[in-house]
C-alpha positions, 0 to 999 in steps of 0.5 A, spaced: 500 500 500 501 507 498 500 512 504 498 518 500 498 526 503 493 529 503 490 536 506 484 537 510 481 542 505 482 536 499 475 535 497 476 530 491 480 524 489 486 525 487 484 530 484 479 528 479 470 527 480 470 523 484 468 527 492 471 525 498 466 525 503 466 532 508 471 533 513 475 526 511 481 525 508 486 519 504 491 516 508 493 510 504 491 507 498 492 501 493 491 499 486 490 505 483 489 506 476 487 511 471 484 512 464 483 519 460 484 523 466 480 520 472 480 514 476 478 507 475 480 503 479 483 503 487 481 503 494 482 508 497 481 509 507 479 515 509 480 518 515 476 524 520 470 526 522 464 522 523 459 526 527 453 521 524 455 516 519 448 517 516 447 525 514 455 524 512 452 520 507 446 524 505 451 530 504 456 525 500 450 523 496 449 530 494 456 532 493 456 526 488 450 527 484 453 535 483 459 531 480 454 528 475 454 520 479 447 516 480 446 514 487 445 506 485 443 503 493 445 505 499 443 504 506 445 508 513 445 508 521 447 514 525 453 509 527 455 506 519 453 507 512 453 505 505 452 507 499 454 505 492 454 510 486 455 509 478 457 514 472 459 510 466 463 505 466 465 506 473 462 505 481 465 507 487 463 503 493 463 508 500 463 505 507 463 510 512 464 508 520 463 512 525 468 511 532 463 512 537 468 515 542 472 519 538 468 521 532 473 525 529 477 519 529 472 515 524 474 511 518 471 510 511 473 506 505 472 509 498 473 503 492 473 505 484 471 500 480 470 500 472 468 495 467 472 498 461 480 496 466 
């Protein structure tokens, strides 16, 4: 695995279309791959603050929808969430758990997939 930098201000993978959830940031990452200048492929662990797993995840709905993603499920509690969002040949899978005693040491998962790599 490869440890990326990351600022707290980042708001998008790797620079690309793909949002970063609000207040969390990459702290590893592996597989990555790229095509035509966005991500395809990878899976990315994020870091940060997780005050409820489930409106963190209606924001980060929303932010992929601003980027042109269509949410294809989801499912969340104040404790974890889910979602899974496509845009032509690639989903990117979310997870979001929220760290009970220290909410700003909470934890999720973003994986890039695409059926064209």
């Amino acid at each position: 695995m490869a440890a990326l930098t990351a600022c707290a201000k980042d708001t998008m993978l790797l620079e690309g279309d793909i949002p970063l959830p609000e207040g969390l940031i990459t702290v590893r990452s592996a597989d990555i791959r790229r095509a035509d200048g966005v991500v395809t492929g990878g899976r990315f662990v994020l870091s940060g603050e997780v005050a409820d797993a489930a409106a963190a995840m209606t924001t980060a709905t929303e932010r992929f929808a601003a980027h042109g993603w269509t949410r294809a499920a989801s499912e969340a509690t104040a404790d974890s969430a889910k979602g899974r969002f496509t845009k032509d040949t690639r989903t990117v899978e979310l997870e979001l758990d929220r760290r009970g005693l220290d909410p700003r040491n909470s934890r999720g998962v973003l994986s890039v997939a695409s059926s064209g790599s």
